[in-house]
C-alpha positions in Angstrom: 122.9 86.5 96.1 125.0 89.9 95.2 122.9 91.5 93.1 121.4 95.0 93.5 117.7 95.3 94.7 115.7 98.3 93.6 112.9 99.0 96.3 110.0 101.3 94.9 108.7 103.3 97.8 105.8 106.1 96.8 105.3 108.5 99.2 102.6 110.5 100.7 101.4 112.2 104.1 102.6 109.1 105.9 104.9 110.9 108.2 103.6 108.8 110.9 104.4 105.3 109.4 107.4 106.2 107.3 109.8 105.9 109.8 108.8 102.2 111.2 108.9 101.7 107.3 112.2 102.3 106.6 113.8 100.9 109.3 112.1 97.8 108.4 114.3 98.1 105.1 117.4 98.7 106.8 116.1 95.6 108.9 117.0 93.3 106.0 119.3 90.3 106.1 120.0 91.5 102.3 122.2 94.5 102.4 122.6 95.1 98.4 119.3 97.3 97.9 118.7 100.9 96.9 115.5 102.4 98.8 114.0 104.7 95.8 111.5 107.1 97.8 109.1 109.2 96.0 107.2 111.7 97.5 104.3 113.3 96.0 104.5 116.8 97.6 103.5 116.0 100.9 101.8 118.3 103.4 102.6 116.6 106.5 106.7 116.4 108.3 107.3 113.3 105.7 110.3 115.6 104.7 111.6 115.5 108.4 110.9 112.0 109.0 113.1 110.8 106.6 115.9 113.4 106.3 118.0 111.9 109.0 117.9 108.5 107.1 119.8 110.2 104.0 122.8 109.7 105.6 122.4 106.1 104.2 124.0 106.3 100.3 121.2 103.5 99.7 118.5 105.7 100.3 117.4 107.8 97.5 114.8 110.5 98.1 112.9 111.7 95.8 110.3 115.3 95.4 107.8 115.5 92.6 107.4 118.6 91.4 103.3 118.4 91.8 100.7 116.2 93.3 100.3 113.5 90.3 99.2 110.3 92.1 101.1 106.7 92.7 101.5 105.6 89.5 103.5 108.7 88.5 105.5 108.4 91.3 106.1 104.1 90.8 107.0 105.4 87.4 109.5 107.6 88.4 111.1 105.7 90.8 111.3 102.6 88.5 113.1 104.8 85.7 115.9 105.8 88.6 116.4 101.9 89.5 119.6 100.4 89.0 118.8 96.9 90.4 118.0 93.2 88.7 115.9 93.4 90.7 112.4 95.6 91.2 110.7 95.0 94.9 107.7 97.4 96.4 107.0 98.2 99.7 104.9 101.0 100.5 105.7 104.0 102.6 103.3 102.3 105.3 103.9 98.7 104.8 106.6 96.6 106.6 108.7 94.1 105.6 110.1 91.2 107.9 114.0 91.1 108.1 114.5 88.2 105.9 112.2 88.8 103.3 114.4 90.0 100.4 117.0 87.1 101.3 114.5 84.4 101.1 112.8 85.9 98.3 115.6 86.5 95.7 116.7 82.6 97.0 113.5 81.3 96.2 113.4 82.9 92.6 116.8 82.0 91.6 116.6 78.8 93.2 113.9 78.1 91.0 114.9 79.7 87.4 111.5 82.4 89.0 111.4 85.8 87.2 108.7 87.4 88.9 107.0 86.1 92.6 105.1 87.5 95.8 104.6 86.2 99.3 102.2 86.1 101.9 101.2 88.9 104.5 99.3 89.7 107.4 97.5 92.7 107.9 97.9 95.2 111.2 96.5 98.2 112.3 97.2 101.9 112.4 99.1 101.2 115.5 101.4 98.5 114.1 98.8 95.7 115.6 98.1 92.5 113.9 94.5 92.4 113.3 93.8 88.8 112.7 94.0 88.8 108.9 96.4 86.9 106.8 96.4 86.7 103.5 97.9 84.5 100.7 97.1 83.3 96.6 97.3 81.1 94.2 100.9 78.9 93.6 101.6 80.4 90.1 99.3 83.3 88.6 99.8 82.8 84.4 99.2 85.9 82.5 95.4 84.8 81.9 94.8 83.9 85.9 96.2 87.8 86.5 92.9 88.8 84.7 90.6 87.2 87.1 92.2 88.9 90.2 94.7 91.2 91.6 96.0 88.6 94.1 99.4 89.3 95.4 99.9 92.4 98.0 102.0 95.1 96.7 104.0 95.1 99.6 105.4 91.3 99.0 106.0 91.2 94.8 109.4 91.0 93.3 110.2 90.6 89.5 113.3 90.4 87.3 114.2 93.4 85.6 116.4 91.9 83.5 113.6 89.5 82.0 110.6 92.0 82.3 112.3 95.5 81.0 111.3 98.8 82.2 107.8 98.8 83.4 105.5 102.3 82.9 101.8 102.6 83.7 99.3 104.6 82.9 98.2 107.5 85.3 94.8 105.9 86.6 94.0 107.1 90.4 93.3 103.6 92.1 94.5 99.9 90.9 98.0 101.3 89.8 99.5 98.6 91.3 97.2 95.9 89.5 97.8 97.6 86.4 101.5 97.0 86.6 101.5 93.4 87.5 98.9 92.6 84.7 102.1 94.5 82.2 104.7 92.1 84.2 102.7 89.1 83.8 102.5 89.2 79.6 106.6 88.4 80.5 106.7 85.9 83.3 104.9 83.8 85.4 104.7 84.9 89.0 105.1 82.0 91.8 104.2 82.3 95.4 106.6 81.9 97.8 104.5 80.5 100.6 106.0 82.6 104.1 104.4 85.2 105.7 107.6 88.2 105.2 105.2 91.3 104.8 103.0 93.0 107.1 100.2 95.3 105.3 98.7 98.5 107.2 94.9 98.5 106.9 94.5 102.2 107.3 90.6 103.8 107.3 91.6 105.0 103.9 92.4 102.0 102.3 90.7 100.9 98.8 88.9 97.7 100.1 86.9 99.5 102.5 85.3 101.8 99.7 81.6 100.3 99.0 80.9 98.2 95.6 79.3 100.9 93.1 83.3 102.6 93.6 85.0 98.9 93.4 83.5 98.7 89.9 83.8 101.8 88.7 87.9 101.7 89.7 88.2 97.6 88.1 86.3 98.8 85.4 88.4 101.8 84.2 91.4 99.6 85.1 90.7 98.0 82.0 89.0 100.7 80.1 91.8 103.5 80.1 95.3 101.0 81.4 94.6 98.1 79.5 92.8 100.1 76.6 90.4 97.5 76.5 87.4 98.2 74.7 83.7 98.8 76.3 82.0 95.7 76.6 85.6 93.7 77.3 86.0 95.9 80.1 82.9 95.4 81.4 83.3 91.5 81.0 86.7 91.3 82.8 85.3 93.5 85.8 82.3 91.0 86.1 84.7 88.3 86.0 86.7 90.5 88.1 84.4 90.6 91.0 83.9 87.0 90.5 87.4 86.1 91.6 87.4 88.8 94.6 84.7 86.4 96.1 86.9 83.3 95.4 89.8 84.9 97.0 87.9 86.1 99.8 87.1 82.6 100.3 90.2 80.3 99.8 93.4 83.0 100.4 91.9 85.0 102.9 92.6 83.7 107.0 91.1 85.4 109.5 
């Protein structure tokens, strides 16, 4: 329980949440972390929020030289990281004080390489909304195809057994493609506590309508995966197909 945690923070025009966000990190029962933040020129006081919290030697922050989206900025971050281990928490997400403690535990506890947890969602104002949200026991390579199940916010992998990890620059799913890379080398397990909370902001992804869902699975696999057309088109069907089963069996509330 001594080694180094890397935690991938991407940054942008969350000035307002950033804050709560952080402190949720130095929250943790798990002191051995380094907090990689990158921010993706940011027009908002970001920069002010989280200049005071430099004073910490574990927290790392980051400026990209031009807007260039979240997967640029994941990238970056995860070729600064030191850790064994890779963790991601978004600059609006929180985590619950003993998350990384029971996490790394549960993973090498278990022989686990690569795992996620549940989470509940809340609102703009920190609120639980009602929502909680879990997924499958163990997600093989081929069950990663059907869905993007885990939460950003909760996944934690094994740098040692997965390697460096670089995605294409696609606009939306970033996060999806880089679990469907992490996957072709481990397993990933759920470890079944709720030790994330997830901000549902008016922006967020799942609240754009279906002709923009497809379009975004669709090039997921057409330009990340560099799957060709008709595969991509099948594995978006098949896609939406498992958003309905999640909906149904992993989704409380």
């Amino acid at each position: 329980m001594s080694e180094l945690v890397s935690i991938i923070m991407p940054s942008y025009n969350t000035g307002r949440f950033i804050k709560e966000t952080i402190e949720s990190v130095l929250a943790q029962s798990y002191e051995n972390w380094e907090l990689l933040i990158v921010d993706d020129c940011s027009t908002d006081n970001t920069d002010e929020v989280v200049k005071p919290f430099l004073a910490d030697p574990r927290i790392c922050y980051i400026k990209n030289e031009k807007n260039s989206g979240a997967a640029v900025s994941r990238n970056r971050a995860l070729r600064e990281a030191k850790g064994k281990w890779i963790a991601f928490l978004d600059s609006d997400d929180l985590w619950e004080p003993e998350k990384l403690e029971k996490q790394i535990a549960f993973m090498e506890d278990n022989g686990y390489h690569y795992s996620y947890t549940n989470y509940v969602e809340i609102d703009e104002a920190s609120k639980p909304n009602g929502k909680w949200v879990t997924g499958p026991r163990k997600i093989t390579k081929h069950g990663m195809y059907n869905y993007c199940w885990m939460g950003c916010l909760t996944v934690m992998y094994d740098v040692q057994t997965v390697g460096l990890v670089q995605i294409e620059d696609i606009k939306k799913n970033n996060d999806y493609a880089m679990w469907l890379k992490v996957c072709q080398k481990a397993d990933c397990y759920l470890l079944d506590e709720t030790l994330a909370r997830y901000r549902k902001r008016s922006g967020s992804i799942s609240n754009h309508g279906y002709a923009k869902l497809i379009k975004w699975h669709y090039k997921l696999y057409r330009e990340a995966e560099k799957r060709d057309c008709v595969t991509s088109a099948a594995l978006m069907m098949r896609n939406l197909f498992f958003g309905f089963i999640k909906k149904m069996k992993y989704v409380k509330g």
